[in-house]
C-alpha positions in Angstrom: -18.6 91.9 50.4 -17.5 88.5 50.3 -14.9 87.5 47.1 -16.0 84.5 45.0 -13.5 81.6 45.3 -11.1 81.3 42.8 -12.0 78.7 39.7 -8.3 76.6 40.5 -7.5 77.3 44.1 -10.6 77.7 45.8 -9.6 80.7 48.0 -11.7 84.1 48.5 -8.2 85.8 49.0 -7.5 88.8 46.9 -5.0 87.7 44.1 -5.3 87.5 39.5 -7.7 84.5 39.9 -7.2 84.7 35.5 -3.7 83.7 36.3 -4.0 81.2 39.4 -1.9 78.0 38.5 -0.8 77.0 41.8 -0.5 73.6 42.4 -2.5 73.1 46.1 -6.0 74.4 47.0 -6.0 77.4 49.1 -6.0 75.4 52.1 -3.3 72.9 51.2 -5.1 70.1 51.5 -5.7 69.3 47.9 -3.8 69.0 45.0 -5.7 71.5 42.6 -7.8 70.2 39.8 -7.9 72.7 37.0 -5.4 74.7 35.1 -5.1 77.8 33.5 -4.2 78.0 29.9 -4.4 81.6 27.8 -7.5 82.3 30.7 -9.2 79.3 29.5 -9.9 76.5 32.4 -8.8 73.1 31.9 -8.4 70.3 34.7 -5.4 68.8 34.6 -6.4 66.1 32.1 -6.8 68.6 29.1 -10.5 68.8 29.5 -11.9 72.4 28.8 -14.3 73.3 31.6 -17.2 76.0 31.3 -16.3 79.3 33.6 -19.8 80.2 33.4 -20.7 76.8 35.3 -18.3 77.6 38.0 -20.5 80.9 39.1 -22.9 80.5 41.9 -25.7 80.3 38.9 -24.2 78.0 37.2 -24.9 77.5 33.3 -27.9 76.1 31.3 -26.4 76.0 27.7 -25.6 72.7 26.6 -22.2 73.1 24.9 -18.7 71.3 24.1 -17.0 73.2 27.3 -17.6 70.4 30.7 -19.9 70.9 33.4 -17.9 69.4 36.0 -16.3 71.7 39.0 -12.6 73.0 38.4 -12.3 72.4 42.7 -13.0 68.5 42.8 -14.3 67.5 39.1 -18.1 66.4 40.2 -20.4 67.0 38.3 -23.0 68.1 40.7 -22.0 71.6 41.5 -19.4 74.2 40.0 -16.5 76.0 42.1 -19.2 78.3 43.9 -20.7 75.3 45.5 -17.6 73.0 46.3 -17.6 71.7 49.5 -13.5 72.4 49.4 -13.9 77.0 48.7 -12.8 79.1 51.3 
């Protein structure tokens, strides 16, 4: 089956999405958004994001980690859904 897209670089490649920290979206057109710190998501303004909202079912619990996608930081979708995934 099809790989989800990585949380930072967007990609459905095979790699250690835990680990990504690369700097450009999978494509190279985009400088990434998030980070990864210890696992934990943050975009690159210290903001700790919710993984869970980043799945294609996003998240319903209303908690201090940010709804906002680690691709593009909208708040209308999570990584699953970004218009800039693989």
């Amino acid at each position: 089956g099809i790989l989800p897209c990585c949380t930072v670089c967007l990609g459905r490649h095979a790699h250690c999405t835990a680990d990504c920290n690369t700097a450009c979206t999978w494509d190279n057109l985009f400088d990434t958004f998030t980070k990864r710190i210890h696992k934990a998501l943050y975009s690159k303004t210290n903001l700790c994001l919710c993984t869970k909202w980043q799945r294609s079912k996003g998240c319903t619990e209303h908690h201090v980690l940010h709804h906002i996608c680690s691709g593009c930081g909208t708040v209308t979708h999570g990584a699953q859904s970004c218009p800039r995934a693989q």
